[in-house]
C-alpha positions as CSV (number, residue, x, y, z in Angstrom):
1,X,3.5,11.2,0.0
2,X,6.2,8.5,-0.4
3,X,6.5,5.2,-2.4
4,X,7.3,1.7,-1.1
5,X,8.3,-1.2,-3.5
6,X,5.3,-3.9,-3.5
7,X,5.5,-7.4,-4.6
8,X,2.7,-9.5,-5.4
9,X,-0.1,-6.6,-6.9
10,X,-1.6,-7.9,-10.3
11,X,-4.3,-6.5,-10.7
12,X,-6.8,-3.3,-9.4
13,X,-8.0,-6.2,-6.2
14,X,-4.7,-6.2,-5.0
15,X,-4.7,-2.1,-5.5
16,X,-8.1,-1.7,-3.4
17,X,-7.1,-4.4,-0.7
18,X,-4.1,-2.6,0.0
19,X,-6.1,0.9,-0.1
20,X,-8.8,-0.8,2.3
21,X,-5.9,-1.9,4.8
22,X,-4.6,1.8,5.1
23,X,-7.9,3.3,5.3
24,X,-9.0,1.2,8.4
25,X,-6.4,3.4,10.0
26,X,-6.5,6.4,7.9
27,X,-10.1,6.9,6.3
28,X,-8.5,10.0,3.9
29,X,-5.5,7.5,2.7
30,X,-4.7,7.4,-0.7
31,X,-3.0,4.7,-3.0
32,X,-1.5,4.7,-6.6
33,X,-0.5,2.1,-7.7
34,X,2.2,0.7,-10.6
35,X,1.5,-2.9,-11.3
36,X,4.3,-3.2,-13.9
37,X,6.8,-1.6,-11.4
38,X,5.5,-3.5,-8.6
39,X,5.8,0.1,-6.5
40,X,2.4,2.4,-4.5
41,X,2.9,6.2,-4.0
42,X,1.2,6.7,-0.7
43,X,-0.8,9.7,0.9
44,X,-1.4,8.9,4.2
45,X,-1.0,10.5,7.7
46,X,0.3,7.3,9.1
47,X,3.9,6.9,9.6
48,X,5.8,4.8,7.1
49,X,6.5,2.1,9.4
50,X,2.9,1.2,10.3
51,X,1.5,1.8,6.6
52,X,4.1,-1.3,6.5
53,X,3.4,-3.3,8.6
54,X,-0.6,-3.1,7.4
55,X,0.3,-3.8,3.7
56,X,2.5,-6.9,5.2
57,X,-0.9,-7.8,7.0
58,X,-2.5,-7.6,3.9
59,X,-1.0,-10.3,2.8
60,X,1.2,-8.1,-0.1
61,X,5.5,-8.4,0.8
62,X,7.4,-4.5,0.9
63,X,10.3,-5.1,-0.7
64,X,13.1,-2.9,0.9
């Protein structure tokens, strides 16, 4: 599990677009997310780099 820094969730659509995203390469992927802190705990077997790149493709920014 690990957390990445998330701008532009606001609500529980951004949450599930970003869990949908991850699960078209990990079907068992998990997402929780903190809208306040603007931050995702992830449990995934992807590497970091890719579970990335497919919340940038998303359309949501990963702040470093």
């Amino acid at each position: 599990m690990f957390s990445l820094k998330v701008s532009g969730m606001t609500c529980g659509g951004c949450v599930n677009a970003i869990t949908r995203a991850l699960q078209t390469q990990d079907s068992q992927a998990r997402v929780e997310a903190d809208l306040g802190a603007q931050t995702v705990q992830i449990e995934s077997v992807l590497n970091p780099e890719l579970v990335r790149q497919l919340i940038v493709d998303a359309g949501f920014p990963v702040m470093n």
